[in-house]
N, C-alpha and C positions, 0 to 999 in steps of 0.2 A: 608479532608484536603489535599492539592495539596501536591502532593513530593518534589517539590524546587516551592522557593519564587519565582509569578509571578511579571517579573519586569513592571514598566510602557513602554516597548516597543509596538509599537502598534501590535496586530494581524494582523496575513494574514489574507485572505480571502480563504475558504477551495471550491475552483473549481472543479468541475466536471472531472474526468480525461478523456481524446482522447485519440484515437487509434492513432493519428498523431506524439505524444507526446506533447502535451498541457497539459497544467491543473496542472505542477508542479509550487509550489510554493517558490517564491523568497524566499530563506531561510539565504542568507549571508554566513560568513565562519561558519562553523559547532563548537559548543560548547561543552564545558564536559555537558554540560546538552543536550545536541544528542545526543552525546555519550550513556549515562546513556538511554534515551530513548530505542534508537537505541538494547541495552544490555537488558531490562526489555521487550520488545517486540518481541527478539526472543524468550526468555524463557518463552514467553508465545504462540510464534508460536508452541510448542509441546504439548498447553493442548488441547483437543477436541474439543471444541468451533473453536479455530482458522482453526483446521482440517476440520471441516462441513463449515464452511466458504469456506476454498479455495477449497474445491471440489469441492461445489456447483459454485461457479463462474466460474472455469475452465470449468468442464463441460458445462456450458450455455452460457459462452462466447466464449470459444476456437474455435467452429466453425463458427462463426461472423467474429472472426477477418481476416479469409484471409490470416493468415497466413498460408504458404508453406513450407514443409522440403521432403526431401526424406523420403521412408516408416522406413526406418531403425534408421530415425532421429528423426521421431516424438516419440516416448514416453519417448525419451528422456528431448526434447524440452517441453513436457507438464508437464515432471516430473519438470522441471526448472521453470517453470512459478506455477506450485503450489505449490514450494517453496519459490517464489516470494510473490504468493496470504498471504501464510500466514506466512512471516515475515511483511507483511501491514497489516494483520487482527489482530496479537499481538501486534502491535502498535499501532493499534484503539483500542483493550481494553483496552489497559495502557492507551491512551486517553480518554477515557469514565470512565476510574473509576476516573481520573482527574478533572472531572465534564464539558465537552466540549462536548457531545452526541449532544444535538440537537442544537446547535449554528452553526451559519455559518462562527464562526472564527477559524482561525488556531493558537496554540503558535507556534514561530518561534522554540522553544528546538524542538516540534513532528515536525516539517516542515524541521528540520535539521538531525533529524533521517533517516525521507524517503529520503532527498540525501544522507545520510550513507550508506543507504540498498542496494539505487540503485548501490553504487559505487562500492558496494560488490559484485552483481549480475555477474555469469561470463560473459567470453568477447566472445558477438554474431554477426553478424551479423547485420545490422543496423537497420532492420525490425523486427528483433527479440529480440531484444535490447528495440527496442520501445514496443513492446508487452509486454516483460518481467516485465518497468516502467509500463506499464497499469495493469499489473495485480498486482503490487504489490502498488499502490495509490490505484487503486479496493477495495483489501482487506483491506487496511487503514478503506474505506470508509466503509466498510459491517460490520468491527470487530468494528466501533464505534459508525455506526448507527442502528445496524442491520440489520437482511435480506428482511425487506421491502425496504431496499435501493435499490437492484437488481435489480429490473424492472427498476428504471431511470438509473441502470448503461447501461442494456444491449438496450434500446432505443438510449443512446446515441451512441450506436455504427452503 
């Protein structure tokens, strides 16, 4: 059974996320049921699942993306984007256990979460900023499709 009543608004469409920053989706002004999302989906970025999630995606994407920092600033930088990874990976499991796994629609509530998250993300750099948005729709996508989804993330980059 869904956590809140699905309304008849239509679904997004759940995109592919870019390294460019593409692939967010149109979510409107953000609701108590983002909110709520948003809240159930970090509390789930701290059980181990979400943790094997964004390790593995960081590790396998972080050196694709081209992103650049000084030596002093990368494990910083990589710590932030795998906090990124998996407050998207615990929001793909709240997603999935929502019963949304293999469809190609988005609810606008989870589409209003990941702009939550992003907003939350601290304040980088423009390059890094867009990295940080990709790793954290990444792990949307890995915590709700699971980790066969990987290889079409890390292609697309």
């Amino acid at each position: 059974m869904p956590l809140f009543a699905r309304r008849s608004r239509p679904a997004l469409r759940l995109e592919l996320p870019r390294p460019d920053g593409s692939g967010w989706p149109d979510a409107g002004r953000p609701s108590f049921d983002a909110a709520a999302y948003l809240e159930l989906g970090t509390r789930r970025a701290y059980e181990p699942e979400a943790h094997a999630v964004a390790d593995r995606l960081v590790e396998a994407a972080l050196p694709r993306m081209g992103v650049t920092a000084e030596p002093q600033d990368q494990p910083h930088l990589a710590r932030t984007f795998t906090v990124a990874a998996r407050i998207g990976a615990g929001i793909g499991l709240v997603d999935r256990e929502q019963g949304a796994p293999g469809s190609a629609d988005l609810d606008r509530a989870v589409a209003g979460a990941l702009v939550l998250a992003r907003k939350g993300l601290p304040a980088m750099q423009e390059d890094w900023a867009r990295a940080g948005g990709w790793f954290l729709l990444a792990g949307h996508r890995l915590g709700r499709r699971g980790p066969q989804a990987l290889p079409e993330l890390l292609d697309a980059l």
